[in-house]
KOLVEX-886381 format. One record per residue (C-alpha): residue number from 0; x, y, z. Coordinates in pm, whole numbers, plus 50000, padded with zeros to 5 digits. Layout:
// KOLVEX-886381
+-----+-------+-------+-------+
! num !    c1 !    c2 !    c3 !
+-----+-------+-------+-------+
! NUM !     X !     Y !     Z !
...
+-----+-------+-------+-------+
END
This chain:
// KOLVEX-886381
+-----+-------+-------+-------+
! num !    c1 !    c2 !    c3 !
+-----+-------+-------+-------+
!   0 ! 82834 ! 99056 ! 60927 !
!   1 ! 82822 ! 98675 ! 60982 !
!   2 ! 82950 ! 98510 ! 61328 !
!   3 ! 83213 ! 98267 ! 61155 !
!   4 ! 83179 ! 97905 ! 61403 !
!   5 ! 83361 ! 97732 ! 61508 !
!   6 ! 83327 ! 97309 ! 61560 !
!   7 ! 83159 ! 97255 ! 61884 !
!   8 ! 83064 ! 97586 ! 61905 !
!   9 ! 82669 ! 97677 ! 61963 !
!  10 ! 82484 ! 98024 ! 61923 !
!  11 ! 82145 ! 98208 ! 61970 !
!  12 ! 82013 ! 98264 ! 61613 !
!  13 ! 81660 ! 98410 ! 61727 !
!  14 ! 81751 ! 98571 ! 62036 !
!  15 ! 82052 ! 98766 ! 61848 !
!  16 ! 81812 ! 98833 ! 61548 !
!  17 ! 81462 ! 98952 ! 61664 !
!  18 ! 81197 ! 98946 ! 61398 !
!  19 ! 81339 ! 98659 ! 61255 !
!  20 ! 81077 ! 98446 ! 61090 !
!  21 ! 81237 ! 98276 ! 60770 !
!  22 ! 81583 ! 98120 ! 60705 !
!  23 ! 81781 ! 97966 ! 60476 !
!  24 ! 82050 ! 97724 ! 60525 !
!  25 ! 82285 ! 97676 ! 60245 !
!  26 ! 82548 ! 97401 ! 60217 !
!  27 ! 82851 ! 97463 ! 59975 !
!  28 ! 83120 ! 97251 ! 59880 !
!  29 ! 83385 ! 97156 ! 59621 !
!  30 ! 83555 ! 96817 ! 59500 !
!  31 ! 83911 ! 96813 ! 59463 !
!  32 ! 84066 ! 96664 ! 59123 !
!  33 ! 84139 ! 96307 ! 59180 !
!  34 ! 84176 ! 96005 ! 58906 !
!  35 ! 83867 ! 95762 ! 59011 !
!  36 ! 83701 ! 95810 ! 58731 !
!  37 ! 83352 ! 95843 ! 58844 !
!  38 ! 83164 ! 96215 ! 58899 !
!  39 ! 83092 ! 96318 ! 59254 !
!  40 ! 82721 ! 96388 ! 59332 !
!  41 ! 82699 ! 96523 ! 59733 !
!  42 ! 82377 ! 96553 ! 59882 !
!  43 ! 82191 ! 96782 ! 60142 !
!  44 ! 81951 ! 96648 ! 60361 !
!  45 ! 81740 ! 96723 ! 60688 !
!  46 ! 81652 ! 96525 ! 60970 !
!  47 ! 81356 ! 96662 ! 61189 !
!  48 ! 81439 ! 96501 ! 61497 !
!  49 ! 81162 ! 96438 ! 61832 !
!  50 ! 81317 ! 96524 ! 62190 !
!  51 ! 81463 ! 96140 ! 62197 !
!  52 ! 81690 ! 96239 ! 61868 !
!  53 ! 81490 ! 96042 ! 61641 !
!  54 ! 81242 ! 96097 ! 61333 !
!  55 ! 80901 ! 96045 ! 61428 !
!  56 ! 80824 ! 95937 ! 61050 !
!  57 ! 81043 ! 95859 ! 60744 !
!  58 ! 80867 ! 96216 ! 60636 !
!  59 ! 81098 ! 96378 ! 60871 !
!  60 ! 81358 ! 96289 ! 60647 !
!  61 ! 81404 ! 96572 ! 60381 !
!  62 ! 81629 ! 96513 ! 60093 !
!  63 ! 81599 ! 96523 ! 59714 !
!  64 ! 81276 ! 96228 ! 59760 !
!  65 ! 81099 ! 96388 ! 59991 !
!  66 ! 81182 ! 96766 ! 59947 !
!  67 ! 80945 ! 96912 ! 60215 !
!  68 ! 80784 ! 96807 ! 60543 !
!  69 ! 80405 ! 96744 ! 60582 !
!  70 ! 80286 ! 97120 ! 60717 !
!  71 ! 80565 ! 97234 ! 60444 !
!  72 ! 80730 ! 97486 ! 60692 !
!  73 ! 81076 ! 97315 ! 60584 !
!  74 ! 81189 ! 97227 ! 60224 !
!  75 ! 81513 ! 97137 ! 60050 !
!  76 ! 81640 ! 97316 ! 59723 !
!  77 ! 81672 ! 97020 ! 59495 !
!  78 ! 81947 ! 96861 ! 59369 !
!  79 ! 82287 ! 97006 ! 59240 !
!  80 ! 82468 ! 96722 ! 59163 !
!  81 ! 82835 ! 96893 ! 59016 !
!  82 ! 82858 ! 97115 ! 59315 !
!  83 ! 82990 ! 97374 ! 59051 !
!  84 ! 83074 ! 97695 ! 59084 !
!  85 ! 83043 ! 97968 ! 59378 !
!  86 ! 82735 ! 97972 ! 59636 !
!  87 ! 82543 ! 97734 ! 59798 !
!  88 ! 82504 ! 97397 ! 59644 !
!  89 ! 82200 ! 97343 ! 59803 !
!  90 ! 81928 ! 97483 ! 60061 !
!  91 ! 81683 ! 97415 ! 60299 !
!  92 ! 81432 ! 97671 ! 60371 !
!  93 ! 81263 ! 97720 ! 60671 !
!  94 ! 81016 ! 97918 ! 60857 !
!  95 ! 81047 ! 97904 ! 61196 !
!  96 ! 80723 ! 97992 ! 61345 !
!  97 ! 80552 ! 97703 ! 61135 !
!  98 ! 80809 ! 97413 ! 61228 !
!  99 ! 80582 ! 97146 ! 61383 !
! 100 ! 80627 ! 97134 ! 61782 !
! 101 ! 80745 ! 96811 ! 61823 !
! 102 ! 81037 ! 96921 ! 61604 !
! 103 ! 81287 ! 96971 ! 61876 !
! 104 ! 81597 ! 96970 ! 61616 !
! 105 ! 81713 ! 96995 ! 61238 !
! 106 ! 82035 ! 96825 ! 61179 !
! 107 ! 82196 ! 96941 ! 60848 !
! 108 ! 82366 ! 96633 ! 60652 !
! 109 ! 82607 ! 96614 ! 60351 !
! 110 ! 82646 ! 96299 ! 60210 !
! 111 ! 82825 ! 96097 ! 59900 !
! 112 ! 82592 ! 95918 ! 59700 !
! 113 ! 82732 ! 95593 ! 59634 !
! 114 ! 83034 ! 95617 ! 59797 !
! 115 ! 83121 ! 95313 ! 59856 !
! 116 ! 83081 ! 95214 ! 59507 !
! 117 ! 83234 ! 95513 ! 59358 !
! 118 ! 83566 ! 95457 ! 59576 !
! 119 ! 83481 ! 95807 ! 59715 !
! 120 ! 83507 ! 95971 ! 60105 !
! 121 ! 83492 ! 96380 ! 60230 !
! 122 ! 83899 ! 96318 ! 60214 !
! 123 ! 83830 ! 96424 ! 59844 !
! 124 ! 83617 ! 96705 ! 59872 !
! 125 ! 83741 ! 97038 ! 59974 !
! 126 ! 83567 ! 97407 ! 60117 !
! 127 ! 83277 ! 97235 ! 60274 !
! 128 ! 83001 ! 97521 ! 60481 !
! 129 ! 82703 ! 97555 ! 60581 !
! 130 ! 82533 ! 97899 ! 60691 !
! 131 ! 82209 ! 98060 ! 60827 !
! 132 ! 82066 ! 98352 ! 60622 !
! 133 ! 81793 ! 98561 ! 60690 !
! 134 ! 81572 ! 98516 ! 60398 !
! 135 ! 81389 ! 98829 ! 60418 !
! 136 ! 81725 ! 99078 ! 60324 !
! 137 ! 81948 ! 98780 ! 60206 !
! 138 ! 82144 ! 98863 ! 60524 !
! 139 ! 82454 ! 98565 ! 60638 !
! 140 ! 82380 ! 98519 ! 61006 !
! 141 ! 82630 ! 98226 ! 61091 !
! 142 ! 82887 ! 98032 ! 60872 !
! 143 ! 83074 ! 97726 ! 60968 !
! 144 ! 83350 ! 97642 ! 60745 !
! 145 ! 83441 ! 97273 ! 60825 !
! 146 ! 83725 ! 97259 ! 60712 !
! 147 ! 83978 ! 96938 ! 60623 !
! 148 ! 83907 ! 96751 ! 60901 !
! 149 ! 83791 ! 96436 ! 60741 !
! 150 ! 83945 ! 96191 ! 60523 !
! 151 ! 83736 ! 95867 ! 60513 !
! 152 ! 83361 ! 96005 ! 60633 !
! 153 ! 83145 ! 95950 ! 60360 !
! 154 ! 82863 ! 96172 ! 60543 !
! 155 ! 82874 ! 96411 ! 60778 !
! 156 ! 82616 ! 96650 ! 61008 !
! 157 ! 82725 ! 96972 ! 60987 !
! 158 ! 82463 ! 97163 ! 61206 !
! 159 ! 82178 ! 97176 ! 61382 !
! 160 ! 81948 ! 97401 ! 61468 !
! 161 ! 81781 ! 97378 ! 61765 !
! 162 ! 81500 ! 97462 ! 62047 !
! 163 ! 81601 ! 97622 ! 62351 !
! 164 ! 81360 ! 97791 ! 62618 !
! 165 ! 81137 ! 97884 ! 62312 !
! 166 ! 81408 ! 98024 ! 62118 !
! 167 ! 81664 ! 97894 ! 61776 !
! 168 ! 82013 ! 97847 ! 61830 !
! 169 ! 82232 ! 97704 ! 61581 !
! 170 ! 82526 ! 97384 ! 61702 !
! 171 ! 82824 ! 97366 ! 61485 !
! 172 ! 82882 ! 97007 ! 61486 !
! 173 ! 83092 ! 96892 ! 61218 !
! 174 ! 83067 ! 96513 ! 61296 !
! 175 ! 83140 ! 96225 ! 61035 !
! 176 ! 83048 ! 95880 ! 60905 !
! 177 ! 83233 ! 95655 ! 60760 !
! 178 ! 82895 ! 95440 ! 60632 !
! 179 ! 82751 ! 95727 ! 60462 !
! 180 ! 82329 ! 95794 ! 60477 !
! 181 ! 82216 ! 95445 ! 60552 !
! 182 ! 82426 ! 95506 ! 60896 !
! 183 ! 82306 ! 95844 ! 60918 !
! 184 ! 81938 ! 95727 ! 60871 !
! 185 ! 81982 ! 95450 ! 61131 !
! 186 ! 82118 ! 95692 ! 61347 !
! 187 ! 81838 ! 95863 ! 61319 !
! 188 ! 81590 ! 95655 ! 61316 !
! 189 ! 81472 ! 95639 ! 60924 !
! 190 ! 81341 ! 95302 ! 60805 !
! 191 ! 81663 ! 95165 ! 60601 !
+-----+-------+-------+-------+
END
C-alpha cells in the first residue's frame, strides 16, 4: 500500500524498500472546463541537480527535447499533451544504481506550455500527483496528491528525490511559479 504525502513531508524510499533498483515516477493531472478557448498541453520534466542545486549541463534537463540523460539511467515518457483519461500522464524512469554521482537530486516539474499566451495558470487544472512505483511488480510506493493549492503558478516542482547517507528518499514539495519553465530553468540553472 502507498504512503499518501503530505506537502513538506520527506521519506526513505530505499531504506523502506530494500532491493529497490528501478522506479517510476508518474505525474497525473486533469484540466478543469473553462471558456479560453485554447487546449491545455502540461508538461513533465526533470532537473538533475549538483550538490549547489544547479544543472551541471543543459543535458540535465529532461523533458520532451531531451528525453534521457547522457549514461541514460533516467528518461522521460514522452509527451501526452490532453492529459486524458485515468493514470499517469507522463513518466520518468529511473534506475537508481546507474544515476551519475554528481546527481545529488531529481526535482519533478509540471509545467503549462505557453501559458502566458494561452491565458492559462494551475488555478485551472485540477487532481494534480505524482508517485514512486517500483517498476519491477508495478508496486505504488509514495503518492502526493497536491491538491488546489495554486491558482496563478504556471509551473510547479512537485518532488524530489534525493541522496541521503547513500540512500533515496523522496521530498514532497509542492512549490509554484508564477513564470512558468523559463523561471524554473533559471532557477535551476538551464541556459534560457
Amino acid at each position: 500500500m502507498a504512503i499518501s504525502l503530505s506537502k513538506g513531508q520527506k521519506i526513505d524510499l530505499t531504506k523502506t524498500n530494500p532491493g529497490l533498483t528501478k522506479v517510476i515516477v508518474g505525474l497525473g493531472w486533469d484540466t478543469n472546463k473553462y471558456d479560453g478557448g485554447a487546449d491545455f498541453d502540461l508538461d513533465a520534466s526533470a532537473f538533475l541537480l549538483n550538490a549547489a542545486g544547479k544543472v551541471s549541463s543543459d543535458q540535465d534537463f529532461i523533458f520532451y527535447n531531451n528525453p534521457s540523460n547522457s549514461n541514460h539511467s533516467i528518461a522521460i515518457s514522452g509527451d501526452n499533451r490532453t492529459g486524458e483519461g485515468a493514470g499517469d500522464d507522463e513518466s520518468v524512469m529511473i534506475e537508481l544504481a546507474n544515476v551519475p554521482a554528481e546527481v545529488h537530486k531529481i526535482a519533478f516539474c509540471i509545467t503549462i506550455h505557453e501559458a502566458r499566451e494561452r491565458n492559462q495558470n494551475f488555478g485551472q487544472v485540477a487532481n494534480s500527483y505524482v508517485r514512486v512505483v517500483n517498476e519491477a511488480n508495478n508496486e505504488e510506493l509514495i503518492r502526493y496528491d497536491l491538491g488546489e493549492d495554486f491558482s496563478i503558478e504556471t509551473a510547479i516542482t512537485v518532488g524530489e528525490l534525493y541522496r541521503h547517507n547513500g540512500e533515496w528518499k523522496f521530498s514532497a514539495v509542492g512549490s509554484g511559479f508564477q513564470d512558468g519553465l523559463a523561471g524554473l530553468c533559471r532557477d535551476y540553472g538551464v541556459t534560457v
